[in-house]
SERO-4910 file (N, C-alpha, C, O; in steps of 0.05 Angstrom, whole numbers):
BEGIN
 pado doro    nc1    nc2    nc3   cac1   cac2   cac3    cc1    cc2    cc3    oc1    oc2    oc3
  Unk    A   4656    846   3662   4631    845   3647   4615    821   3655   4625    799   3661
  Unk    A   4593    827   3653   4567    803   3668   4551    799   3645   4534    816   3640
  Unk    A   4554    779   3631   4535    772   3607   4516    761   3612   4524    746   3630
  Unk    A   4493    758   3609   4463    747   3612   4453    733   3591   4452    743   3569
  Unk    A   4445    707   3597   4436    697   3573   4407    696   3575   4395    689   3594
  Unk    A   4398    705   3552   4364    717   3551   4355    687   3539   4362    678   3517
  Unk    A   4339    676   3554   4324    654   3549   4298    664   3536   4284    681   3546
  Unk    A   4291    650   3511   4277    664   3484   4248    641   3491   4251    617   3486
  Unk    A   4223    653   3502   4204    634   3505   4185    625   3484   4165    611   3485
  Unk    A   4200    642   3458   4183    640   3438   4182    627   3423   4203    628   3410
  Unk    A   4157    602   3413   4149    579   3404   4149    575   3372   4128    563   3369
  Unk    A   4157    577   3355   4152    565   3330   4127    546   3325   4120    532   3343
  Unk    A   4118    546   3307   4106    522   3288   4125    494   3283   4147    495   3271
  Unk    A   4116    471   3292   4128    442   3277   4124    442   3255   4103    453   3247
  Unk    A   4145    427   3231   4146    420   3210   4110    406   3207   4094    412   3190
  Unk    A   4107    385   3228   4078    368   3233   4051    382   3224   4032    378   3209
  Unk    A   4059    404   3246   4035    430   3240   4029    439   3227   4005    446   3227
  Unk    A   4048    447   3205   4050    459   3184   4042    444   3167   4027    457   3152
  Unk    A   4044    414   3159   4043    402   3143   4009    393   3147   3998    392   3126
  Unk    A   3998    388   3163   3970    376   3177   3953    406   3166   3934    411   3151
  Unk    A   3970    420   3182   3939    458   3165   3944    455   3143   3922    459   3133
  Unk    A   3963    449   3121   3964    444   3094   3945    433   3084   3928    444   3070
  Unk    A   3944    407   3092   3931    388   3079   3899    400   3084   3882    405   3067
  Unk    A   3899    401   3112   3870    412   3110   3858    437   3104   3834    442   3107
  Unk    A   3880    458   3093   3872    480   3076   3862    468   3046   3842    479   3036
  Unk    A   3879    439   3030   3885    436   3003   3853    420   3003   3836    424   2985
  Unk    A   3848    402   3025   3824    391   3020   3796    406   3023   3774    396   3019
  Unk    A   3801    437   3032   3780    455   3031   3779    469   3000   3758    476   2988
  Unk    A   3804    470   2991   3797    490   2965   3791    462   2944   3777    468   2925
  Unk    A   3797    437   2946   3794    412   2935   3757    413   2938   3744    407   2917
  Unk    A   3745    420   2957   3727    408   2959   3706    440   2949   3682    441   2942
  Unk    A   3720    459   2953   3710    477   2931   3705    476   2907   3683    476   2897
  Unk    A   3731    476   2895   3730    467   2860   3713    439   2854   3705    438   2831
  Unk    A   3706    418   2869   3689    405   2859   3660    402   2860   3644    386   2850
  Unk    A   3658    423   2874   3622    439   2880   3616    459   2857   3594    463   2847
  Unk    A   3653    477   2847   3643    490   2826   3639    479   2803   3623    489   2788
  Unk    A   3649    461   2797   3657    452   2770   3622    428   2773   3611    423   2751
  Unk    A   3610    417   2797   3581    412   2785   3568    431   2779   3556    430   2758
  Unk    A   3565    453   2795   3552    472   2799   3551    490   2762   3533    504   2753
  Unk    A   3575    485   2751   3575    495   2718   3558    470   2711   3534    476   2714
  Unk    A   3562    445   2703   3553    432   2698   3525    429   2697   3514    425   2675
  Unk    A   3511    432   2718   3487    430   2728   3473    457   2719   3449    456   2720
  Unk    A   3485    480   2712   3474    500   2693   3477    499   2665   3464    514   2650
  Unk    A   3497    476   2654   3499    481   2630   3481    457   2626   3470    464   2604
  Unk    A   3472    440   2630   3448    421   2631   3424    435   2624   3414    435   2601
  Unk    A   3410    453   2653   3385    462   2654   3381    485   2632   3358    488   2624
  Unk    A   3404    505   2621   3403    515   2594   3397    501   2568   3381    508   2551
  Unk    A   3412    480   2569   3404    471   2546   3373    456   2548   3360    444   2530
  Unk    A   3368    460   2569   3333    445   2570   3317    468   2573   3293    467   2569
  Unk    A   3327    485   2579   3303    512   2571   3303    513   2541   3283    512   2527
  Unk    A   3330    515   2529   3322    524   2499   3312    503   2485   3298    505   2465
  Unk    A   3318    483   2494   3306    464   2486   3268    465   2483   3254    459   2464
  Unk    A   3262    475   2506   3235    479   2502   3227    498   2494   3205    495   2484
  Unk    A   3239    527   2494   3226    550   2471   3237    536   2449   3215    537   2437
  Unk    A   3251    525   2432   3252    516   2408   3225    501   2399   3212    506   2379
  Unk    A   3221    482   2419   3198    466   2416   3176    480   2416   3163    479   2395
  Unk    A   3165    496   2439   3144    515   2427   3140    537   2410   3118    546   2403
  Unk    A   3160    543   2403   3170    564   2379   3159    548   2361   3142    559   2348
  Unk    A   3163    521   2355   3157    511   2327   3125    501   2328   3111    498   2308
  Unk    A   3119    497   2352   3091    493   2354   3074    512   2352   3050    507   2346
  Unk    A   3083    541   2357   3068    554   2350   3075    562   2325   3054    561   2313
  Unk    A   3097    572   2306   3097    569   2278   3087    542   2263   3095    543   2240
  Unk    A   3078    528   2267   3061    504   2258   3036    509   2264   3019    501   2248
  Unk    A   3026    524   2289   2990    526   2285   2978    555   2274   2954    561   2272
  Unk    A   2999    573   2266   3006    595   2250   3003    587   2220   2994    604   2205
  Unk    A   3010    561   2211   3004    551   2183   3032    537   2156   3031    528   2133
  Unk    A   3059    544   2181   3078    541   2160   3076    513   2160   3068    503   2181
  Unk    A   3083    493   2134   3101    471   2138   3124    465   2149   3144    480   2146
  Unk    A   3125    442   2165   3145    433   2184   3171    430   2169   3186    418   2185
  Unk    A   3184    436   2145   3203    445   2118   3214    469   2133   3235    471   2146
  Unk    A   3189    491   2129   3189    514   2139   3196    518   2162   3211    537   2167
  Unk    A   3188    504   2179   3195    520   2210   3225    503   2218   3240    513   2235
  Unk    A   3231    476   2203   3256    474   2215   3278    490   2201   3301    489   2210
  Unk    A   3270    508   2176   3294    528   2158   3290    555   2179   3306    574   2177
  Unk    A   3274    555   2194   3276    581   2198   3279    587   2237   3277    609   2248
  Unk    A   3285    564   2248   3286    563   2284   3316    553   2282   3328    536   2268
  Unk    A   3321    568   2299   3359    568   2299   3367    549   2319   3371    553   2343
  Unk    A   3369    522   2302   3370    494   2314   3394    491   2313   3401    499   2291
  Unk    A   3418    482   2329   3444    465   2330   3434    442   2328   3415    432   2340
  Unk    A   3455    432   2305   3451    402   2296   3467    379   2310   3466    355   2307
  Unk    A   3488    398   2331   3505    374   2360   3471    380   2368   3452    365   2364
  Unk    A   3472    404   2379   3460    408   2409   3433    389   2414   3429    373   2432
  Unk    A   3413    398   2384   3382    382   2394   3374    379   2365   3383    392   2347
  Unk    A   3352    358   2362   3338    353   2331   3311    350   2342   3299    338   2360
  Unk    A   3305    367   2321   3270    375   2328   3252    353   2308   3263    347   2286
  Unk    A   3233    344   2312   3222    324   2289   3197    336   2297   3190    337   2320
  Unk    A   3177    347   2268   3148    342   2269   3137    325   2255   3146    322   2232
  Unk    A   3115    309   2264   3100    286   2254   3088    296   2230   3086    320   2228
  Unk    A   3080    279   2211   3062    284   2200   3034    284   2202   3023    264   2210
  Unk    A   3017    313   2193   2991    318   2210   2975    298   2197   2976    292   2173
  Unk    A   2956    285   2219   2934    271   2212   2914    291   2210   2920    313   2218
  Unk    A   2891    288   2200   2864    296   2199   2842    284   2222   2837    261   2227
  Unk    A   2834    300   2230   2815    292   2252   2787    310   2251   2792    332   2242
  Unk    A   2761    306   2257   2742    318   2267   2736    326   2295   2722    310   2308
  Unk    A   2743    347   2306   2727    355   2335   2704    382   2333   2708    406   2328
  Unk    A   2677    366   2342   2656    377   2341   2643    393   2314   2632    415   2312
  Unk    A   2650    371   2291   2638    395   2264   2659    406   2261   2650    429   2260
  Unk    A   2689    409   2258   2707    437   2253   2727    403   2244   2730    384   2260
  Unk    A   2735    404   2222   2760    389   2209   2789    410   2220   2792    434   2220
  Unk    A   2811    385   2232   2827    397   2245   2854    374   2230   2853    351   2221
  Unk    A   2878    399   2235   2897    363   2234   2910    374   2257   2910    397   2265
  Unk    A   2928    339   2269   2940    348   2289   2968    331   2284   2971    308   2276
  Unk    A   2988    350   2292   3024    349   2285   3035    342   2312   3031    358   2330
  Unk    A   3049    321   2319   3064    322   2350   3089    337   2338   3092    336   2314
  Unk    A   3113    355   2359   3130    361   2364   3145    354   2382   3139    362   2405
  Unk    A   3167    337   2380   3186    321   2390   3220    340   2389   3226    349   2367
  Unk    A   3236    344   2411   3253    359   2417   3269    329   2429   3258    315   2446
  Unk    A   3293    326   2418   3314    311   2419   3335    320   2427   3352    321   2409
  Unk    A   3348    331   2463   3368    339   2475   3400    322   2463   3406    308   2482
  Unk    A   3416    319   2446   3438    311   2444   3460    321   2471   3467    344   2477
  Unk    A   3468    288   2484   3497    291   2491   3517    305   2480   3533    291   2469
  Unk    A   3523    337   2479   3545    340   2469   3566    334   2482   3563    317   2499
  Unk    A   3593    347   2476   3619    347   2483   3629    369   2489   3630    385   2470
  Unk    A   3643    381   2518   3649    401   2537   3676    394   2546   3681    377   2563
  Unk    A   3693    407   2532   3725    397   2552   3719    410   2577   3726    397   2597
  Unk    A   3706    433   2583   3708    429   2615   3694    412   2627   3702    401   2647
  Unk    A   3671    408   2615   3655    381   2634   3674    356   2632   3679    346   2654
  Unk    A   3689    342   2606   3705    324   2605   3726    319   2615   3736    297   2617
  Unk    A   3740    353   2628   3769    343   2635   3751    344   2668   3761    325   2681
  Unk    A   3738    353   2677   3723    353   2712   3715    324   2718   3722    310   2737
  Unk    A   3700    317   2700   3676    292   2707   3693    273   2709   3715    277   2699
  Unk    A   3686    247   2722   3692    219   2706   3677    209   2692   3654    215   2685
  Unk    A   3693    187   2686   3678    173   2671   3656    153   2667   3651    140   2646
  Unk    A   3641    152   2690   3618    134   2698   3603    151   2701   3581    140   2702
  Unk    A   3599    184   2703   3583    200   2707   3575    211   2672   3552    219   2666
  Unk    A   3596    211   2653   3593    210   2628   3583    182   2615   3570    186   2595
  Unk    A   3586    164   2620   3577    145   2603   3545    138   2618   3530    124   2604
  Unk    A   3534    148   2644   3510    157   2647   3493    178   2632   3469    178   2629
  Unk    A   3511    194   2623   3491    209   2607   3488    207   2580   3506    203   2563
  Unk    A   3451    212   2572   3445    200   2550   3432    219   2536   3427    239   2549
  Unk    A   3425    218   2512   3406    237   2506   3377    232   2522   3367    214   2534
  Unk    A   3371    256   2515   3343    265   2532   3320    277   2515   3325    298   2504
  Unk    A   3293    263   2514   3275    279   2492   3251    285   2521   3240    273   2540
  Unk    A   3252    320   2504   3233    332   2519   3200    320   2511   3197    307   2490
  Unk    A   3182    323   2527   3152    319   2535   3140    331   2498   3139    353   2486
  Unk    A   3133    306   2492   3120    321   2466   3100    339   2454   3079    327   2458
  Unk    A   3095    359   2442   3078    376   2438   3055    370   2419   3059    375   2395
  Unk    A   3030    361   2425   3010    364   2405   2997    386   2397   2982    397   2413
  Unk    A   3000    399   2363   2987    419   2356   2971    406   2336   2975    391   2317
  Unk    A   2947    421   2351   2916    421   2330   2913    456   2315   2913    478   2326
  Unk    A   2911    446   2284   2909    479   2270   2884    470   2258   2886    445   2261
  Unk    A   2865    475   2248   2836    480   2238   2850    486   2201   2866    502   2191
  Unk    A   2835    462   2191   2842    453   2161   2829    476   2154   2808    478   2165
  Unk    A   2837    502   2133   2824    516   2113   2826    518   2088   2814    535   2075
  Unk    A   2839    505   2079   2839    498   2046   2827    468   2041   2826    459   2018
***
């Protein structure tokens, strides 16, 4: 009998190799999750600054509609974390012969608290953020009583 030894030319992967595509698989999905987790962030921000501003003009226009500012903060569905709405008290003014008063509306964004933003973020990126007051609204309504 004539035995042959079959020389096997076939190559494996190094432990090295293996370990190096690792790492640079772990720092691709690494650098995913931290694009997603701004990327929530950075929508849960610009939400709360839209409603922030239909709140604000919601109440500006129920204020040149006629309610008291009593009134319109019992009845606009305000979170008391999320934002605090303040209307001035109206002065009296004259434009052109027509007695008017005029009310500013002030929208006050509160820093809330997000365990997913808190357990993602650090902490220099949180102690940057502050509250935020939106651009204030002057309403003029025409005195009739």
């Amino acid at each position: 009998m004539n035995f042959k030894i079959k020389h096997n030319n076939a190559r494996g992967y190094t432990l090295v190799e293996v370990l190096a595509a690792s790492v640079i698989l772990l720092m691709g999905i690494s650098a995913v999750l931290c694009l997603s987790s701004g990327t929530i962030s950075q929508e849960e921000a610009t939400r709360k600054v839209a409603r922030g501003f239909c709140i604000q003009e919601n109440a500006a226009q129920l204020y040149y509609l006629g309610l008291s500012p009593d009134e319109i903060l019992k009845i606009l569905p305000i979170g008391v974390s999320e934002m605090e709405v303040n209307i001035s008290d109206p002065k009296a003014i004259k434009i052109n012969d027509i007695f008017m008063e005029v009310a500013t509306v002030n929208v006050q964004l509160k820093s809330g608290t997000n365990n997913l933003r808190n357990a993602l973020a650090s902490t220099d990126f949180l102690n940057a953020r502050k509250d935020r007051t939106l651009t204030p609204i002057n309403v003029y309504r025409p005195i009739i009583r």
